[in-house]
Wavefront OBJ file of the C-alpha trace (Angstrom):
o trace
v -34.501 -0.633 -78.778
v -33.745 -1.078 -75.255
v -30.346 -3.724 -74.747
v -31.049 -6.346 -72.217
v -29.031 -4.487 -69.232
v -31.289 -1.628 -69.795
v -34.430 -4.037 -69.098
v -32.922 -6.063 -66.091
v -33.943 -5.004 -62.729
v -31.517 -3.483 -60.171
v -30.867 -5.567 -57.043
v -32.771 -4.263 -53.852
v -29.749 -3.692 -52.171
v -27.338 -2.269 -54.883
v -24.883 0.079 -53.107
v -26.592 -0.514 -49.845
v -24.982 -2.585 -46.531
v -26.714 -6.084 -46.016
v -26.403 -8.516 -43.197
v -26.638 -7.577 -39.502
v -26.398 -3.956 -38.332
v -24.375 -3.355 -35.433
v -26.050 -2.170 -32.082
v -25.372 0.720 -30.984
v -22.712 1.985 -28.007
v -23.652 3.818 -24.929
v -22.214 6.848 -26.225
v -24.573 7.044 -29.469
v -27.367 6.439 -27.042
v -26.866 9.509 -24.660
v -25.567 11.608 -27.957
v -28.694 10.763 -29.393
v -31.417 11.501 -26.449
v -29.749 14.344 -26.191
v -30.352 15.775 -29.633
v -33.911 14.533 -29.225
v -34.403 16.239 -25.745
v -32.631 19.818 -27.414
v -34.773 19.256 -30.080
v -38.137 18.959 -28.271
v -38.644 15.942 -30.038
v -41.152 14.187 -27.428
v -42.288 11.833 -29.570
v -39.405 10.127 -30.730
v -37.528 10.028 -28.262
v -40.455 8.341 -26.224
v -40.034 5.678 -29.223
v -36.122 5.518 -29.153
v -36.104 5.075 -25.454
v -39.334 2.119 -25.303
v -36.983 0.611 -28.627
v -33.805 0.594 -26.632
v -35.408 -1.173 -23.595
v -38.479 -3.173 -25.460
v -35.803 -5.053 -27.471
v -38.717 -5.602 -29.865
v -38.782 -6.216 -33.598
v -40.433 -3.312 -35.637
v -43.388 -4.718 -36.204
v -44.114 -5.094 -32.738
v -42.984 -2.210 -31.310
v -45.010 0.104 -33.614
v -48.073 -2.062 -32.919
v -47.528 -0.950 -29.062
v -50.767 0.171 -27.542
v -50.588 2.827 -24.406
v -52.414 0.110 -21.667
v -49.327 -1.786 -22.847
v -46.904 0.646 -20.730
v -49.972 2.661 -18.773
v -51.107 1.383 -15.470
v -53.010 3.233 -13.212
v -51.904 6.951 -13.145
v -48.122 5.833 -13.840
v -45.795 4.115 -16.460
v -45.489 0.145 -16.098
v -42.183 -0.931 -14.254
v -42.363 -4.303 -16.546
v -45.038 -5.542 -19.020
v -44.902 -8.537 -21.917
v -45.773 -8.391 -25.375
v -46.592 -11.354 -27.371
v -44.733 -11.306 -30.537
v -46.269 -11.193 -33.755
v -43.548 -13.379 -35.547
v -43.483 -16.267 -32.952
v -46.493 -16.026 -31.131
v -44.028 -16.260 -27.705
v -44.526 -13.587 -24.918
v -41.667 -11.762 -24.572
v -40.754 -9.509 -21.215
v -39.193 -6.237 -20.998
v -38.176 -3.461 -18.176
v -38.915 0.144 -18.456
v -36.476 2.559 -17.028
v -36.619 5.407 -15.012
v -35.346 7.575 -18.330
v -38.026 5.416 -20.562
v -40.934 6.176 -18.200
v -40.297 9.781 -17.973
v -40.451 9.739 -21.712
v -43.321 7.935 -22.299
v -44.822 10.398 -19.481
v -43.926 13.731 -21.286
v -45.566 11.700 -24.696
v -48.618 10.579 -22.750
v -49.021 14.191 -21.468
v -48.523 15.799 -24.874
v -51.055 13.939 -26.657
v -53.588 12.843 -24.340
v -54.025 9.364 -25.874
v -56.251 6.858 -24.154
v -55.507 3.241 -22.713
v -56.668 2.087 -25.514
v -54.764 4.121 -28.266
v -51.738 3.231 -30.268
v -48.569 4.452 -28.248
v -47.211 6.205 -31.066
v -49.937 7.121 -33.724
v -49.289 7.916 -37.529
v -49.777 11.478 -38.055
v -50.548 11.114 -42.077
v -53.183 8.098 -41.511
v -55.581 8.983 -38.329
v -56.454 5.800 -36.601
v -53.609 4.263 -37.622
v -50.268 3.265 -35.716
v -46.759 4.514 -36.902
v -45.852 2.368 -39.799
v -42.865 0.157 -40.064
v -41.141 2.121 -42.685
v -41.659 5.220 -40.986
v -40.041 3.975 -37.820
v -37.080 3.214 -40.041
v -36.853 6.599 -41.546
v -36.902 7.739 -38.076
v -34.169 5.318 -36.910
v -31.937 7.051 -40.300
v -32.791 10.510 -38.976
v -31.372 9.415 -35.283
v -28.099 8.274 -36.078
v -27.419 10.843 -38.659
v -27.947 13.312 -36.052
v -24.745 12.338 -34.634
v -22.707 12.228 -37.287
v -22.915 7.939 -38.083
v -24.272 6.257 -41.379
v -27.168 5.640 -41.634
v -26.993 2.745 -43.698
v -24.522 1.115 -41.375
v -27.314 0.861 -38.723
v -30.981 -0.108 -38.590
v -34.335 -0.585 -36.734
v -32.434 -3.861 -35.582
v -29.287 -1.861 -34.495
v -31.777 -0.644 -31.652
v -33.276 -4.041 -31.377
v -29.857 -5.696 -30.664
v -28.498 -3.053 -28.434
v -29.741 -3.490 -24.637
v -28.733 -7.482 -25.412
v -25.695 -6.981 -26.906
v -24.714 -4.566 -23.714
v -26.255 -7.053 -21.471
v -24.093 -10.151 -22.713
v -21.217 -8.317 -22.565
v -21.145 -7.650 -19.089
v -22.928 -11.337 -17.537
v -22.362 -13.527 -20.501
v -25.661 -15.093 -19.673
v -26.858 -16.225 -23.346
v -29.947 -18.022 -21.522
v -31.491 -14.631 -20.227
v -30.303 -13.204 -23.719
v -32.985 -15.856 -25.068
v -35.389 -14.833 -22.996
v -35.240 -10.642 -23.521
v -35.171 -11.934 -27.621
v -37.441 -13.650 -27.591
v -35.980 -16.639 -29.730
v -36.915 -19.952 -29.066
v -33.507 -21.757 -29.537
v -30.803 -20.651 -28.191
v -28.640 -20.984 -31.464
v -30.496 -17.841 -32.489
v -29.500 -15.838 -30.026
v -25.414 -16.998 -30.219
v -26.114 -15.976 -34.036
v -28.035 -13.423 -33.163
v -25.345 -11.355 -30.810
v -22.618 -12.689 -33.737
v -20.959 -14.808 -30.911
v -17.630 -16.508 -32.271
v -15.475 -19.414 -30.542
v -13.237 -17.235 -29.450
v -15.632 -14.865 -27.371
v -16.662 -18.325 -25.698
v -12.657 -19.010 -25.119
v -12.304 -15.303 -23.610
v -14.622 -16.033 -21.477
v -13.664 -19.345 -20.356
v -10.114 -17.990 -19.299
v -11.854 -15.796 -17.053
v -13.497 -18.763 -15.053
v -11.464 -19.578 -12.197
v -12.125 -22.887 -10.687
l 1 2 3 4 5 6 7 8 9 10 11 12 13 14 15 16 17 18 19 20 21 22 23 24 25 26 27 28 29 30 31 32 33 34 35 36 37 38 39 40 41 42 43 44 45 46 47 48 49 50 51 52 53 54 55 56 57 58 59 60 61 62 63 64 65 66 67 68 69 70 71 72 73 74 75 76 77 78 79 80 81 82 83 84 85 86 87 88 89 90 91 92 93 94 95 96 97 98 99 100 101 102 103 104 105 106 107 108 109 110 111 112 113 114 115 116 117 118 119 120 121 122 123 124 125 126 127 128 129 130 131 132 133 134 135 136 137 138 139 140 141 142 143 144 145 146 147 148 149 150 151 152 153 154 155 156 157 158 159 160 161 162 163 164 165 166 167 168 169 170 171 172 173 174 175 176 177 178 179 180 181 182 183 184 185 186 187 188 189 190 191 192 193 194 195 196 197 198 199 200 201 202 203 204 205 206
């Protein structure tokens, strides 16, 4: 007969790292386009690239449809997605490196304006699932040598915000590229502590 500890459930996260992954640095980015690019791995490194400068939540970013990005005969400078978890638009910038990406993707699969940006190749008609994008976001950072369970589809989420509040300390456009609606998220969000505040009110001359 089976002893209680036998019957109990594990915890979901036994031996794992909970709480909020860290974004990445510019120096995993560039390491890991350019395994992607050596790799001839179009596809995902179309995805890393539109994560990196969507700033969107997975859910959302998988749910991306090609007139979201595709204008014309050309990849969108800037477009807006309305978020699934808040209902709030949300804007975001494509870069010259994002738009040559999603180019090369575009161009490889021939997908329509209509058609999910990045497709799931086991379920036709479906987009790229959730879980799949986070397999995908293990594979990345492995491929340079970090842990994967250190890091996360929010790791890529966090990182172009993280970067960008570094260098303006502007936590009001922060809440705008997130997407939260206070701005309390976004100070917990970026894990902003009283002493980043006091570092950077020493460096305000008046």
């Amino acid at each position: 007969m089976p002893s209680p500890t036998d019957t109990t459930r594990k915890p979901w996260n036994l031996g794992r790292l909970v709480g909020p992954k860290p974004p990445l640095k510019p120096k995993h980015i560039w390491a890991i386009r350019s395994r992607l690019q050596h790799e001839g791995r179009t596809r995902d490194l179309a995805l890393f690239n539109t994560a990196i400068d969507s700033k969107l939540r997975g859910c959302d970013l998988v749910c991306l449809r090609v007139a979201d990005v595709h204008l014309g005969d050309g990849i969108r400078l800037r477009t807006t997605i309305v978020q699934r978890k808040t209902s709030r638009p949300v804007p975001f910038e494509l870069t010259e490196t994002t738009r040559e990406s999603l180019a090369a993707w575009l161009k490889v699969r021939r997908l329509r304006v209509g058609d999910w940006l990045f497709p799931s190749r086991s379920r036709p008609g479906e987009h790229l699932t959730t879980r799949q994008y986070g397999r995908l976001v293990d594979e990345w950072v492995a491929l340079i040598g970090l842990d994967p369970a250190g890091y996360g589809t929010h790791s890529l989420r966090r990182t172009k915000v993280a970067l960008i509040y570094r260098r303006t300390g502007n936590l009001r456009a922060c809440q705008l590229l997130s997407g939260h609606t206070k701005l309390e998220s976004t100070v917990r969000y970026l894990g902003i502590e009283a002493d980043d505040a006091l570092v950077m009110s020493e460096q305000t001359d008046i």
